[in-house]
Structure formats: C-alpha cells, structure tokens
C-alpha positions, 0 to 999 in steps of 0.5 A: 195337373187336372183340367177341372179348373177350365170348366165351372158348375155353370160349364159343366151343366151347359155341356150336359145339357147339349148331351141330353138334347142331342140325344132327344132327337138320336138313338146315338150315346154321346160321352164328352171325356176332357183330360190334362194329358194322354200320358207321361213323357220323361223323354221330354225332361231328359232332352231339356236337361241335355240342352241345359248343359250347354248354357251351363258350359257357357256359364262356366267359360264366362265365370272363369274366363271373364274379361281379363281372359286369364284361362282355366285355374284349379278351382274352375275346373272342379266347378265346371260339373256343378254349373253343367248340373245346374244348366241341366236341372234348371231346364227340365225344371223349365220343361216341367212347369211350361207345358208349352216347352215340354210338348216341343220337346214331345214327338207328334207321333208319340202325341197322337199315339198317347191320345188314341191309346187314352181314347181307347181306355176312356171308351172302356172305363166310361162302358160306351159299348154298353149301349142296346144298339151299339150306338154310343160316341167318345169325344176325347180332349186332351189338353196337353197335345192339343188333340182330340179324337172320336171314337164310335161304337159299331153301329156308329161306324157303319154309318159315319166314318172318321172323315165326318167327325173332322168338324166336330174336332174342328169346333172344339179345337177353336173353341179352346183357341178363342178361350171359350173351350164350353162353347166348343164343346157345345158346338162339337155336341150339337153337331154330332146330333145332327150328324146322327140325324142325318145318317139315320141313327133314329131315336126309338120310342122306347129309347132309354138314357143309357149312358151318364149325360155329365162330362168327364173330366180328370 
C-alpha cells in the first residue's frame, strides 16, 4: 500500500511550492513526509480471525441443524473445524483489505506510538537536523492512523512548543476529511511559515535551501 495515488505531479508540485514560499520569508526548513501507515499490526488480524470463529460456530449449527432440527451427526462434527477456519480466515482477509475494519481493531496507543516512532525515523532519514541553525520542521501524515504529527529541530523548540503546531495539524486532518488532502497541506505549510514569522525565526540574508523542497511520499 502507498499514498503516492492521493497526490498527481500537479499536487505534488503545489505542496513544493507552499515549501519554498514559506521558507522565503523564514529561516525555518519545512519537510512534508506523507506515508500509508506508521507500522504493521498483526495483532489486528489475529483478533479479526478470533471473531471469525463465532459466525463460522453459527454456520456450523445452521448447516447441521437446520429446520428439521435433527441434531449433530457424524459427518457434522468432522465439519465443525473447517466452517471455524473458514469464519476465521474470511475475517482477517476482511481486516486485511478494509483499513477501516483493521484500525478498529488497533489500540490508540499502540497508533499513536507507531506514529511518533515513524516521525522520529522519517526526521533522521530525510537529515532535518542538518540545518546551520537547527531550524528545520517534519510534518509527518500518516494515512492509516488518521494522525499527524510535528516534529521541530532545537532551535524550532525554543521558540515554538507542541500546543502551537495543533492548527497545523488541524488544517491537514480536515483537508483530508473534506477530500482535498493538498489543499490541507498547503494550508498546514502556509501556516507554519507564519508561525515561524511570528516567533522570529527570521530568514538571514545569506540563507541558503538547505533541505529538498519536494514531499516525501511512501
């Protein structure tokens, strides 16, 4: 699964272009990272198996009682395994396919983790810390858990704590709610460079583009 089909050439470029004109009026590094899911959750598939069992049971009981109400014979029970492992693997196959099914199966907390744990390791593979004044900016979207998360470089956390990113997170969430998850994200961009404006992450005048301008989506 990859989030690359929810954004065309034309999506991607308009992201890239909030980038770059939030970052003409900032010294801050802004590095939009846009992936399925934050992790894998076999937990998840086990659960819906478990729950398969029971319409499985209830098949069972319906095939060999049936409206004449006879009661068990000798080759229902040797079929009562196969109509369990079939309940069983029809509703992980379910969970499987039906994001929507699999993540109520998912505890929030082990979600939320997943995507910090994700956010910290897209921060480190994309190098935002390499920046002359600490000043870059992860906004991490992680399709599958419906969450996103910010994450700031030192100097970004000395002027801006976690409660000031909750519109940018805002904007995303409902531009992805409404259909339009680029004009979220333009919105989200748009904002942090104001933020930066307004905490006085001033753009020097020998700033240079430190970090790549273009979303990163897996």
């Amino acid at each position: 699964m990859s989030a690359s089909h929810l954004f065309s050439e034309a999506d991607r470029k308009r992201i890239e272009e909030a980038v770059q004109e939030a970052e003409s009026r900032t010294s801050g590094e802004i590095v939009p990272v846009i992936v399925a899911s934050s992790g894998s959750y076999p937990s998840a598939l086990w659960k819906a198996a478990l729950l398969g069992v029971i319409p499985g049971l209830l098949v069972h009981e319906w095939l060999v009682l049936g409206p004449s109400n006879w009661g068990m014979s000798a080759w229902s029970v040797q079929i009562t395994p196969l109509t369990m492992i079939v309940g069983a693997l029809l509703f992980a196959a379910a969970a499987r396919s039906i994001s929507e099914l699999q993540r109520m199966l998912v505890p929030s907390s082990r979600m939320i983790e997943s995507v910090h744990a994700r956010a910290q390791q897209a921060f480190l593979e994309n190098e935002v810390f390499r920046t002359r004044e600490r000043t870059g900016i992860l906004i991490l979207v992680s399709l599958f858990e419906h969450r996103v998360e910010v994450l700031g470089d030192s100097m970004i956390n000395e002027k801006l704590d976690s409660n000031d990113w909750a519109d940018v997170v805002t904007d995303i969430i409902g531009g992805i709610k409404s259909g339009e998850p680029t004009s979220g994200l333009v919105s989200a961009i748009e904002r942090c460079g104001r933020l930066l404006e307004k905490a006085g992450v001033a753009r020097r005048v020998d700033d240079q583009d430190e970090l790549p301008n273009a979303p990163q989506i897996h």
